[in-house]
C-alpha positions as CSV (number, residue, x, y, z in Angstrom):
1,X,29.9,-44.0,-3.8
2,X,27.0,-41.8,-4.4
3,X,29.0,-39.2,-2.3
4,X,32.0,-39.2,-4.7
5,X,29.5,-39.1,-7.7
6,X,27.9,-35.8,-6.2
7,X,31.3,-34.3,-5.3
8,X,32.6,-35.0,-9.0
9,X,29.3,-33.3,-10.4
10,X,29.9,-30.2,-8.1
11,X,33.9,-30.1,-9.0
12,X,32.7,-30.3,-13.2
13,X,30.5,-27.7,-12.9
14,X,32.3,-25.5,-10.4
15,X,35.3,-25.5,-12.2
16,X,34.3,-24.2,-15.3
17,X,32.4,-21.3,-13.5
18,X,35.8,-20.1,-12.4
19,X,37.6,-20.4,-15.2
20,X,34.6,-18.1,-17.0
21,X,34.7,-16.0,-14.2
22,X,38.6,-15.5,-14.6
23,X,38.5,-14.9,-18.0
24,X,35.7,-12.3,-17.4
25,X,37.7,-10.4,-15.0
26,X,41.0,-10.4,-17.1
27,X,38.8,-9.4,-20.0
28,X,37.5,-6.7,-18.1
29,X,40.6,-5.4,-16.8
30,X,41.9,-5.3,-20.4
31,X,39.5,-3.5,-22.1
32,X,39.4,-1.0,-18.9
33,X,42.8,-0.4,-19.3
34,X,42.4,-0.2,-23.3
35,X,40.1,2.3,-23.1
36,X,41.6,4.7,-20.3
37,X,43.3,6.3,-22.8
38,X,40.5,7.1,-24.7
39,X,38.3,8.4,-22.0
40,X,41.7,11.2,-20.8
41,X,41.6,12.4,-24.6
42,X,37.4,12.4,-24.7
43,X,37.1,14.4,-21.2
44,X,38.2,17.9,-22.5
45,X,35.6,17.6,-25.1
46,X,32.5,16.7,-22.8
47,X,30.6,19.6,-21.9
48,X,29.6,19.5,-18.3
49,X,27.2,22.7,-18.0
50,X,24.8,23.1,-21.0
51,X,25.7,25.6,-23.4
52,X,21.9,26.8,-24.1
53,X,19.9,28.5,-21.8
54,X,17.0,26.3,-22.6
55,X,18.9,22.9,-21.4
56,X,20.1,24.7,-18.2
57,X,16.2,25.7,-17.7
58,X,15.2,22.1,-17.7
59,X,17.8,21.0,-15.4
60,X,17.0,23.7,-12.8
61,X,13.4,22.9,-13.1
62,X,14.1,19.0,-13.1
63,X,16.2,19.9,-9.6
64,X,13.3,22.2,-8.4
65,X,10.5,18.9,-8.6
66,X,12.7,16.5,-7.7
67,X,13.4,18.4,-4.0
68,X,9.7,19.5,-3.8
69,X,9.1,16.1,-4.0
70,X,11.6,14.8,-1.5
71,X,9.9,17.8,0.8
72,X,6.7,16.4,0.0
73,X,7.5,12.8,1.3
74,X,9.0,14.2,4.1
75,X,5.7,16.5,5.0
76,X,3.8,13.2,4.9
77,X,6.0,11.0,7.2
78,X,5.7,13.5,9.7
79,X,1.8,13.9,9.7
80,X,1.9,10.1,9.6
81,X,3.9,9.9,12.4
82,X,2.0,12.2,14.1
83,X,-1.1,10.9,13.4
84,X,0.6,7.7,15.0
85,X,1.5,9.0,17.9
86,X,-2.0,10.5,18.5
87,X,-3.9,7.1,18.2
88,X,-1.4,5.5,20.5
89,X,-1.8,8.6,22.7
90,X,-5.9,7.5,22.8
91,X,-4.9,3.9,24.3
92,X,-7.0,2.5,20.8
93,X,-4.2,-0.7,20.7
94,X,-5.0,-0.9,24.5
95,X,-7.5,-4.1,25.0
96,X,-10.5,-3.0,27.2
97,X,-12.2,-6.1,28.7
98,X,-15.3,-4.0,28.8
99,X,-15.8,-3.8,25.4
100,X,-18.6,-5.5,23.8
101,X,-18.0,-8.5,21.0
102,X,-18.8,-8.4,17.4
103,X,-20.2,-11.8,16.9
């Protein structure tokens, strides 16, 4: 009996979740549709390069840090890796049974 109760509980609260989620979808679908209209009259009036020199300044300099810094990251993966390969190159991670113990 207590399975039937559990499987009830489930199918009450499961079924309600898809009927929200299918109205959510249709609802989305509609108002995507509704506004597709909209958006073709609206995109010959957006302005995709800026029309001052002072915006398009800010977006080249904006460009100009944003790939220093990806060169940057890159720079400092490298030494890292480097710097990685050198300790491994040492035998460091290698155990020596010579080696006297901290105690």
């Amino acid at each position: 009996m207590r399975r039937i109760g559990i499987a009830a509980d489930f199918m009450k609260r499961f079924l309600p979740l898809c009927y929200r989620v299918f109205v959510l979808a249709v609802s989305f679908f509609l108002t995507d549709a509704a506004s597709s209209r909209a958006a073709e009259k609206a995109a010959e009036k957006i302005v995709v390069f800026p029309s001052t020199p002072y915006d398009s300044y800010l977006i080249y300099e904006s460009l100009v840090v944003f790939w220093l810094f990806i060169l940057s990251l890159l720079v400092i993966i490298r030494l890292k890796l480097r710097e990685i390969e050198r300790i491994q190159a040492l035998g460091v991670e290698e155990e020596d049974r010579d080696a006297p113990l901290l105690e």
